[in-house]
N, C-alpha and C positions, 0 to 999 in steps of 0.2 A: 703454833696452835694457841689459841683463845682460852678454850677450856674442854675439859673431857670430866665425863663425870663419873664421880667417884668409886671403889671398885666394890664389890658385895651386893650387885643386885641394885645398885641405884641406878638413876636419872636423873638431871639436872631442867630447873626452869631457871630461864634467866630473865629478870625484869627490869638492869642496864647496862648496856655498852656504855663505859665512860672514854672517851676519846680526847688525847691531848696531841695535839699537831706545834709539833717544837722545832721542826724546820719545814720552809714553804718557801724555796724560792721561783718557784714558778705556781701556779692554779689555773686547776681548767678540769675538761673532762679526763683528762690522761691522767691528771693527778688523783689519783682515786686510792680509794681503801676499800677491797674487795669484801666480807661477810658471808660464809655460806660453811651450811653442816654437810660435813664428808661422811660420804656411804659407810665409815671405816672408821674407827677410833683415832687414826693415822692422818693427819695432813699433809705428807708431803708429797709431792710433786706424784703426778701419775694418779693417784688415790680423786674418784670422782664427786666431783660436786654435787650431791644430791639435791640439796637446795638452796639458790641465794635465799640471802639473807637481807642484804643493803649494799649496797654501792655509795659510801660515803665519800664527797669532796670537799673539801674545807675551802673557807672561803679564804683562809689566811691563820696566823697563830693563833691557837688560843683552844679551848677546851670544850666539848661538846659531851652530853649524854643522851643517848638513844635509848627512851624508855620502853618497854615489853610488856608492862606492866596489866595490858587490859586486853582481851581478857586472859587471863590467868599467865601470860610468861609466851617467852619464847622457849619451846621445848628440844631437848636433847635428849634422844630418848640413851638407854645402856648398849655401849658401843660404838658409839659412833662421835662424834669432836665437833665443837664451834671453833673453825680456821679464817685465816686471816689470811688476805693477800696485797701487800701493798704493788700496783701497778705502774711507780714508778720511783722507786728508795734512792734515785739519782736527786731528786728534786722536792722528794716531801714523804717527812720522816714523822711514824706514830709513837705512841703510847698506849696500848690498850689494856681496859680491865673489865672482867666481866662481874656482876654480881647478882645474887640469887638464891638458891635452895637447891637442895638433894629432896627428891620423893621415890619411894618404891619403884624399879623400874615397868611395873606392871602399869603404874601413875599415866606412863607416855607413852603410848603407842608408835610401834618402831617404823612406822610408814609416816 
């Protein structure tokens, strides 16, 4: 899991994915880094993809940020997770951080 946002009624905008790819030995489309909010607080396996996100592939080492910044954030509304799926951890391995803000969870509407 990426991020799940915090408990009391909050929601979460998120305005960067900061991405560091610290091993690649292979790239291409198989090498990818999946992005998407689960219907669920819960990422793991079974728990459904409500929405990608991004499908990131690196072209090679090195660090990347995916801004959300406009307009206003990628939303996470209360209950439910920004999850991660790397599609292929044999051959290229991430680092992920998300950063952003807590709002009301009235702020983000749950659809």
């Amino acid at each position: 899991m990426l991020l799940q946002p915090p408990a009391g009624g909050k929601a979460a905008v998120v305005t960067t994915i900061h991405i560091n790819t610290f091993m690649a030995t292979a790239t291409g489309g198989a090498e990818s880094l999946g992005i998407f909010r689960s219907s669920t607080s819960n990422c793991a396996s079974g728990h459904a993809n409500e929405r990608r996100i991004e499908d990131f592939t690196p072209a090679g080492l090195g660090e990347t940020n995916l801004q959300y910044d406009l307009p206003g954030g990628l939303a996470v509304p209360a209950g439910k997770a920004l999850c991660l799926q790397n599609f292929d951890p044999t051959n290229v391995r991430f680092e992920v951080s998300a950063r952003g803000y807590a709002v009301p969870a009235t702020a983000v509407p749950t659809s």
